[in-house]
C-alpha positions as CSV (number, residue, x, y, z in Angstrom):
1,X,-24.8,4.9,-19.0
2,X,-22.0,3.6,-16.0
3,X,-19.8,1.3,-16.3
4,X,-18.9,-1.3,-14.4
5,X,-15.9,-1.1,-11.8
6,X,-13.0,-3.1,-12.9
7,X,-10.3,-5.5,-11.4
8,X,-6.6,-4.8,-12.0
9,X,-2.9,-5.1,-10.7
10,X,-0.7,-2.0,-11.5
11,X,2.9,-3.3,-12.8
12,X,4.4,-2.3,-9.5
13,X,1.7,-5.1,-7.8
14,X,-0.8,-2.9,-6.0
15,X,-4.5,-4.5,-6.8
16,X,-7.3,-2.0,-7.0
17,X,-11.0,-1.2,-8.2
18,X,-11.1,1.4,-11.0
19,X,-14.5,2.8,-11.8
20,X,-15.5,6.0,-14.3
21,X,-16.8,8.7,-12.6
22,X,-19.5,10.5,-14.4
23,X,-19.7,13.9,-12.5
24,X,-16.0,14.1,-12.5
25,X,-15.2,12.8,-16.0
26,X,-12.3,10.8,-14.9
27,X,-11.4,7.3,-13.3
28,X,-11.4,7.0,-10.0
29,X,-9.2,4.4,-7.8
30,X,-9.6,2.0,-4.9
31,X,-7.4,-0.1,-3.4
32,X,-7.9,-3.8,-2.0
33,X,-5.3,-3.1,0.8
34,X,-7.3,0.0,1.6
35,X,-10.7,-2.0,1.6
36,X,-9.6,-4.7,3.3
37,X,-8.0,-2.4,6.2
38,X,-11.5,-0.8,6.6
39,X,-13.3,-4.2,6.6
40,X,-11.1,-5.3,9.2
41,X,-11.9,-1.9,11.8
42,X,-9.9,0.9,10.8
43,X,-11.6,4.6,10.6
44,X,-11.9,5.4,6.8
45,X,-11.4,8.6,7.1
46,X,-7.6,7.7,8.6
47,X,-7.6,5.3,5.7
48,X,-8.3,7.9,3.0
49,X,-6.3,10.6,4.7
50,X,-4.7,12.1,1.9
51,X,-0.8,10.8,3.4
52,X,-1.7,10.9,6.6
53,X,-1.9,7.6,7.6
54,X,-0.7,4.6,5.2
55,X,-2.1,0.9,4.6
56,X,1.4,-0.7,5.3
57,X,2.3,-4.5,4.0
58,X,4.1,-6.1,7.0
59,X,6.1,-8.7,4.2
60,X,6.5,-6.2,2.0
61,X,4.8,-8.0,-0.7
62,X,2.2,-5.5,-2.2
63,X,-0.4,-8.1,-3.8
64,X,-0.2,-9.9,-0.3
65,X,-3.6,-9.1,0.8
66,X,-4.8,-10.8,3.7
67,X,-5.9,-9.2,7.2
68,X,-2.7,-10.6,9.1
69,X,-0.4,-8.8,6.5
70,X,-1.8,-5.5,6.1
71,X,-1.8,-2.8,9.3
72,X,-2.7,1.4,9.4
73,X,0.5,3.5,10.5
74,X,0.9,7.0,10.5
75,X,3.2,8.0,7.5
76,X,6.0,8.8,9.8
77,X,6.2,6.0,11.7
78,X,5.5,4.0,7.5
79,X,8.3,6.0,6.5
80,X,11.0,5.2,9.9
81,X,9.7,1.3,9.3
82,X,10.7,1.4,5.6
83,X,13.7,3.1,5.6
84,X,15.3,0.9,8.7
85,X,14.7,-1.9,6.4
86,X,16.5,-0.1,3.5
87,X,19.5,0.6,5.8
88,X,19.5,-3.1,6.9
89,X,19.5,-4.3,3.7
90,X,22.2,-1.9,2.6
91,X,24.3,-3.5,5.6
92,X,23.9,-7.4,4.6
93,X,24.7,-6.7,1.1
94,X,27.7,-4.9,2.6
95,X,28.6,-8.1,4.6
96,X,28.2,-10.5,1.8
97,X,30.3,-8.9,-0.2
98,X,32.7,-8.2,2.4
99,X,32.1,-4.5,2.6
100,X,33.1,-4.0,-1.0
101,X,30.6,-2.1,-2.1
């Protein structure tokens, strides 16, 4: 007997698809952002590449999924976008504290 794929939103805010899979014996995982990436043109295979290539939230807000948010880049240039906005935020904190940090 299958059972039917299921709705959720990990603690962290990622929405996804779970579904059993028989032949496997264990749960399998989609995301929306993924999905929505695809239905908006991007290759699948880049989408499900394993690291390759990430589904990136331009606000940063992971349960934000609507086309004009979501974008495919290549992990490295993910990664470079990410941590320049860690490094900015490390510097206005710095400021507003008056560099006592």
């Amino acid at each position: 007997m299958s059972r039917p794929a299921r709705f959720e939103t990990r603690r962290d805010g990622y929405e996804r698809w779970r579904s059993w899979d028989p032949v496997e014996r264990k749960e399998r995982y989609v995301y929306v952002h993924q999905l929505l990436c695809i239905s908006d043109g991007a290759d699948p295979h880049l989408v499900f590449s394993n690291g390759d290539y990430h589904v990136h939230h331009g606000n940063r807000i992971r349960w934000d999924n609507r086309p004009s948010n979501v974008s495919l880049l290549d992990s490295e240039k993910h990664e470079q976008h990410h941590r320049s906005h860690r490094v900015a935020g490390r510097q206005r904190v710095a400021r507003a504290d008056g560099g006592r940090r």
